[in-house]
C-alpha positions as CSV (number, residue, x, y, z in Angstrom):
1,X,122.9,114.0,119.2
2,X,123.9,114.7,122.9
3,X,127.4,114.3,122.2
4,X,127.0,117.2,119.3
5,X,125.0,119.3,121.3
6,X,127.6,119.1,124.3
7,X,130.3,120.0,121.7
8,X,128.8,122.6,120.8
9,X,127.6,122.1,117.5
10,X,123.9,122.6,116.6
11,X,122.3,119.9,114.9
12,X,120.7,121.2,111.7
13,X,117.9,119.7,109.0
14,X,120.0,117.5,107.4
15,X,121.1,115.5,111.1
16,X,117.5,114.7,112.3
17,X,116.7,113.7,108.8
18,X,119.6,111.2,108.6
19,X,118.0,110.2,112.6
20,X,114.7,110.1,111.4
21,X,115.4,107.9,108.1
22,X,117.3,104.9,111.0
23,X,114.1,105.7,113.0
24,X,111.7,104.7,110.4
25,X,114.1,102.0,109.3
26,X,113.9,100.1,112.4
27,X,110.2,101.2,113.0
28,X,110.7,103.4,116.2
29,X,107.9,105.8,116.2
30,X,108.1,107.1,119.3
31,X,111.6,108.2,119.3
32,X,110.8,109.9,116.1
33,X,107.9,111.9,118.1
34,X,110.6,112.5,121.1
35,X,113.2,113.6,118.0
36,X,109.9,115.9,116.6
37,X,109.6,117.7,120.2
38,X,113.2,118.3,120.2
39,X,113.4,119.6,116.6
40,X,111.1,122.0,117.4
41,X,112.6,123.0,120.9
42,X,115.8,123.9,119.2
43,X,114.5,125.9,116.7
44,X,115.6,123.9,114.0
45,X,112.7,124.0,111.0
46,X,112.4,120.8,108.6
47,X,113.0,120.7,105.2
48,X,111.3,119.2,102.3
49,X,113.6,116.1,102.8
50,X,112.2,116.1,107.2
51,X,108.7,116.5,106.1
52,X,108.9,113.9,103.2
53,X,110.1,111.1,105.6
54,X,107.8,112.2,107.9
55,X,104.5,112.6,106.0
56,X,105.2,109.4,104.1
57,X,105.8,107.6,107.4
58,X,103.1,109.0,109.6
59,X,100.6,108.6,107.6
60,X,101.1,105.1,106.4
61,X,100.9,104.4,110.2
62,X,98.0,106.2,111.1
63,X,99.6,109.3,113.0
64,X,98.2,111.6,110.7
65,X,97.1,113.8,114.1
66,X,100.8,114.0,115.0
67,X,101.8,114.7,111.6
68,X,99.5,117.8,111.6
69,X,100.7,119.2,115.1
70,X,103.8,118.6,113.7
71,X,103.1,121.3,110.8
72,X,101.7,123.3,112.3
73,X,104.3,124.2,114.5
74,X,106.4,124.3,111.6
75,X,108.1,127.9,111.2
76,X,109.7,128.5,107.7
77,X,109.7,130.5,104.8
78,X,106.9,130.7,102.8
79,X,108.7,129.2,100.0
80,X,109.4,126.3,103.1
81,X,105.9,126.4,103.7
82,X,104.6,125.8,99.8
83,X,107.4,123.1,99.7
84,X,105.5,121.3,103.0
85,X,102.4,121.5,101.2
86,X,103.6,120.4,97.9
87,X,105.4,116.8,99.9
88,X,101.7,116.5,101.5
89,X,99.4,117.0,98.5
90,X,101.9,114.5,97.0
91,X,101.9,111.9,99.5
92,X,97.9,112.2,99.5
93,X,97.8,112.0,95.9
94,X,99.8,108.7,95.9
95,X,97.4,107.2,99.0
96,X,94.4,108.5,96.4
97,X,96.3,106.5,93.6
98,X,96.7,103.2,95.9
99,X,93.1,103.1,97.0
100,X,91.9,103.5,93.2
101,X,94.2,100.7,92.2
102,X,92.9,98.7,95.0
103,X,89.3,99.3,94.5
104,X,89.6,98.5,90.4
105,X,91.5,95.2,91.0
């Protein structure tokens, strides 16, 4: 990322979420949070792709706090913003799913 930034080419939605898919790969949270901060710093809004990766991963782990600072700093269209939504109703629906599954068996 430093080397594309000193080139002078702004990383955009689809470079952090190829970082942030090797990040949760290899279970590095707190990189991801450093990567968040600097997401945000440089302007550069998630996609439904960024927040998918991220709500999935955050709140299996238990970061759902950092996940919700996360959004709400989160400055796209509103069309972005129903997308958001739409990948966190989702992920909640699944974790609703799981814990019925869980509690039948």
């Amino acid at each position: 990322m430093d080397d594309m930034k000193a080139k002078g080419v702004k990383p955009n939605a689809t470079t952090y979420n190829a970082m942030f898919k090797g990040l949760k790969e290899n279970n590095l949270l707190e990189d991801a949070f450093r990567l968040m901060d600097d997401m945000i710093e440089h302007a550069c809004n998630p996609d439904y792709i960024t927040m998918e990766i991220l709500t999935e991963w955050l709140s299996a782990v238990g970061e759902s706090e950092k996940l919700k600072s996360f959004v709400q700093g989160y400055k796209g269209s509103e069309e972005d913003r129903k997308l958001v939504c739409f990948c966190c109703l989702k992920i909640f629906v699944q974790a609703i799913t799981a814990a019925d599954l869980h509690l039948k068996l």
